[in-house]
SEDRENZA-957623 format. One line per 10 residues: number of its first residue (from 0); for each residue y, z, x of N, C-alpha, C. Coordinates in steps of 0.05 Angstrom, whole numbers, always signed. Example, Ala and Ser with C-alpha at 12.3 -4.5 7.8 and 13.67 -1.06 7.14 Angstrom:
REM SEDRENZA-957623
0	-114,+156,+264,-90,+156,+246,-66,+156,+264 ~ -45,+142,+257,-21,+143,+273,+1,+157,+258
This chain:
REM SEDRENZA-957623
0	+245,-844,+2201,+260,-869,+2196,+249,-883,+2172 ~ +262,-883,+2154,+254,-904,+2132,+264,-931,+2142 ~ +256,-948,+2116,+266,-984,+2120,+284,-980,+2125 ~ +303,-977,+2101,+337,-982,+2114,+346,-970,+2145 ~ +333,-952,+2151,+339,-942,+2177,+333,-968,+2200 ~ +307,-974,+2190,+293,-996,+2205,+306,-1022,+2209 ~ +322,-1034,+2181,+332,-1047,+2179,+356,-1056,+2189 ~ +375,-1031,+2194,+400,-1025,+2212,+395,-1026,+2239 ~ +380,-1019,+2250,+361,-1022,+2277,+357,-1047,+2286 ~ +339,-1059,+2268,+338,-1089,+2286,+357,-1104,+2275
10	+376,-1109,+2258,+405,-1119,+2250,+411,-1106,+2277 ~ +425,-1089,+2290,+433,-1084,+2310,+419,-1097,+2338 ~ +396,-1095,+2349,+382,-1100,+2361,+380,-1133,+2371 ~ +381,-1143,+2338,+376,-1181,+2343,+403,-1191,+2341 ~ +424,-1175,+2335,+453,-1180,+2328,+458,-1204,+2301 ~ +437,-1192,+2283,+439,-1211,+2259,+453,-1195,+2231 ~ +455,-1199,+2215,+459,-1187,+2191,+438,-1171,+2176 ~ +439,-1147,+2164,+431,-1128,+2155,+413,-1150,+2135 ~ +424,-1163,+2118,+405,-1181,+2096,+389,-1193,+2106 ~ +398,-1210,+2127,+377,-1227,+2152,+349,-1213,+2156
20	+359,-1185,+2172,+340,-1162,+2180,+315,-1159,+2155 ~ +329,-1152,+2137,+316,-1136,+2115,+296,-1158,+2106 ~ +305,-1188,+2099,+290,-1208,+2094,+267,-1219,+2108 ~ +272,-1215,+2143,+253,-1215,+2156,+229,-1198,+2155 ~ +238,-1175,+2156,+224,-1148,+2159,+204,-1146,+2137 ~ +218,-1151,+2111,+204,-1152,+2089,+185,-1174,+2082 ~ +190,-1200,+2100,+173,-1226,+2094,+141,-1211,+2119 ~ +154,-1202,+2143,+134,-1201,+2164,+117,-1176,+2148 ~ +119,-1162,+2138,+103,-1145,+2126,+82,-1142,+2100 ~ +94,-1170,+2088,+79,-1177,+2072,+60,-1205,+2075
30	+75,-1212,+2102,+49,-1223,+2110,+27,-1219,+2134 ~ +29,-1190,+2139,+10,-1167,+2151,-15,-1161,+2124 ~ +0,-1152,+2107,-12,-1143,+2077,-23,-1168,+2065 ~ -19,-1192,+2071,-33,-1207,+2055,-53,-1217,+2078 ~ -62,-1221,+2104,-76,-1233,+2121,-103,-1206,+2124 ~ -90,-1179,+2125,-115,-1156,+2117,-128,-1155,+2091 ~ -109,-1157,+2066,-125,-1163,+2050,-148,-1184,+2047 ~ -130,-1210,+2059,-154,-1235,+2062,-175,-1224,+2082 ~ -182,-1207,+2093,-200,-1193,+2113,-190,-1202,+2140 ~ -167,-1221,+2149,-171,-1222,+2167,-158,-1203,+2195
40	-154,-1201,+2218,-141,-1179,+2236,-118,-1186,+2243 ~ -101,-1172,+2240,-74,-1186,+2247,-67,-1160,+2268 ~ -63,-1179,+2303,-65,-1156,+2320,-33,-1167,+2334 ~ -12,-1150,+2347,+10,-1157,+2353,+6,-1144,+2386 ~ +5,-1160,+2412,-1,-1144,+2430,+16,-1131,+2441 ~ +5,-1100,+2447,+29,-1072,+2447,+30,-1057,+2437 ~ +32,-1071,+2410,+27,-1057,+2391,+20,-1040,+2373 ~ -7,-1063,+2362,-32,-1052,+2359,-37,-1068,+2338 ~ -59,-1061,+2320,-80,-1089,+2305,-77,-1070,+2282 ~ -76,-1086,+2259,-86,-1077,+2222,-111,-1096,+2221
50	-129,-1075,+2208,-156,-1091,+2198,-163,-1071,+2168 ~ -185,-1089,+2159,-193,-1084,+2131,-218,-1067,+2140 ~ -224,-1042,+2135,-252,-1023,+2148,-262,-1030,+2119 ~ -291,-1021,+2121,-309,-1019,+2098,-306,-979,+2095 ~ -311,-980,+2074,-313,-937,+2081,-348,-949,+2051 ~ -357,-926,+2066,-382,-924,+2056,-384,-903,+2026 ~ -405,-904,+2003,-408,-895,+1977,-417,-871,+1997 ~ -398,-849,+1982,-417,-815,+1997,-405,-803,+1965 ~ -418,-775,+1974,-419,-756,+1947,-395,-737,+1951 ~ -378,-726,+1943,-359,-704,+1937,-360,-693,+1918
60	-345,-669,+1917,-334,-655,+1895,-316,-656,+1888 ~ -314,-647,+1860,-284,-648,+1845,-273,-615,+1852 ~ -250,-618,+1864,-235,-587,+1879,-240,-562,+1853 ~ -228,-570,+1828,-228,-556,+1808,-260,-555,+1792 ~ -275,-563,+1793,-292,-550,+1777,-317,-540,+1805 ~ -312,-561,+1820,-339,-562,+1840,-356,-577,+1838 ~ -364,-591,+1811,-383,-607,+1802,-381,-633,+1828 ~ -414,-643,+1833,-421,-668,+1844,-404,-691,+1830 ~ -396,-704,+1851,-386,-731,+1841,-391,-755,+1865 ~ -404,-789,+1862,-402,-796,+1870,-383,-822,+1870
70	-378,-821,+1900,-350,-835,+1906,-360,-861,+1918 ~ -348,-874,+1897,-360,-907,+1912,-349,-917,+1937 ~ -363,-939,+1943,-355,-952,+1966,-330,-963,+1962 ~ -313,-973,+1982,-287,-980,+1982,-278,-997,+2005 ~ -250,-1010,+2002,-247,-1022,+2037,-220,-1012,+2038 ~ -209,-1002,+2057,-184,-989,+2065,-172,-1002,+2085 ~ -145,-1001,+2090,-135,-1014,+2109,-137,-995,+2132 ~ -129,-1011,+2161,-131,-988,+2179,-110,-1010,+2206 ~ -100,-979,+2219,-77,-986,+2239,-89,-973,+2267 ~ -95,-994,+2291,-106,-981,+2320,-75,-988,+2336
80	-75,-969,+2341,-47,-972,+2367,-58,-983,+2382 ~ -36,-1003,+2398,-49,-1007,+2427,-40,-991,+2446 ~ -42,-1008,+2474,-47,-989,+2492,-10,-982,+2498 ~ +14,-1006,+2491,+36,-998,+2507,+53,-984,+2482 ~ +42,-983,+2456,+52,-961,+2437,+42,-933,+2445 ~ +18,-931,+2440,+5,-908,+2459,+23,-890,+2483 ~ +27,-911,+2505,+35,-892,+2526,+72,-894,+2524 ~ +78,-902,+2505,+104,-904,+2495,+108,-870,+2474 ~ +83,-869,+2468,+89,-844,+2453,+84,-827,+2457 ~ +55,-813,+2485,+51,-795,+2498,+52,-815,+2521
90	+74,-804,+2542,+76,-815,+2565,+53,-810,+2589 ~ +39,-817,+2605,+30,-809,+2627,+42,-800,+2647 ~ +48,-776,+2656,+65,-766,+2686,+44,-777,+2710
């Protein structure tokens, strides 16, 4: 499912208009992306939580020559399901 898929979905769902949808969708997601960036956790319960991880400076290689290279430290975003997305997507019998 892409956006527009997404977008026709909850337009259907909230019984609002496709622009409505899209405007929402697009405001709630950029202000997911701007509260992680600010470091903070933005957790929706059910769901699941976006947070800002630290990833640590480690060493790799470059695929094509092989040569050492080190890879700095960095902060990446990161997505924990919760628990009723979870059993929404592998059910428990």
């Amino acid at each position: 499912m892409n956006k527009g898929e997404l977008v026709d979905s909850i337009a259907a769902r909230a019984s609002v208009t496709k622009k409505h949808a899209d405007a929402v969708l697009t405001a709630a997601i950029e202000a997911i992306m701007e509260a992680v960036a600010d470091g903070d956790k933005v957790t929706l319960v059910g769901f699941g939580s976006f947070e800002r991880r630290e990833r640590k400076a480690r060493e790799g290689r470059n695929p094509k020559t092989g040569e050492k290279m080190d890879i700095p430290a960095t902060q990446v975003p990161a997505f924990s399901a919760g628990k009723l997305f979870k059993d929404k997507v592998a059910p428990k019998d």
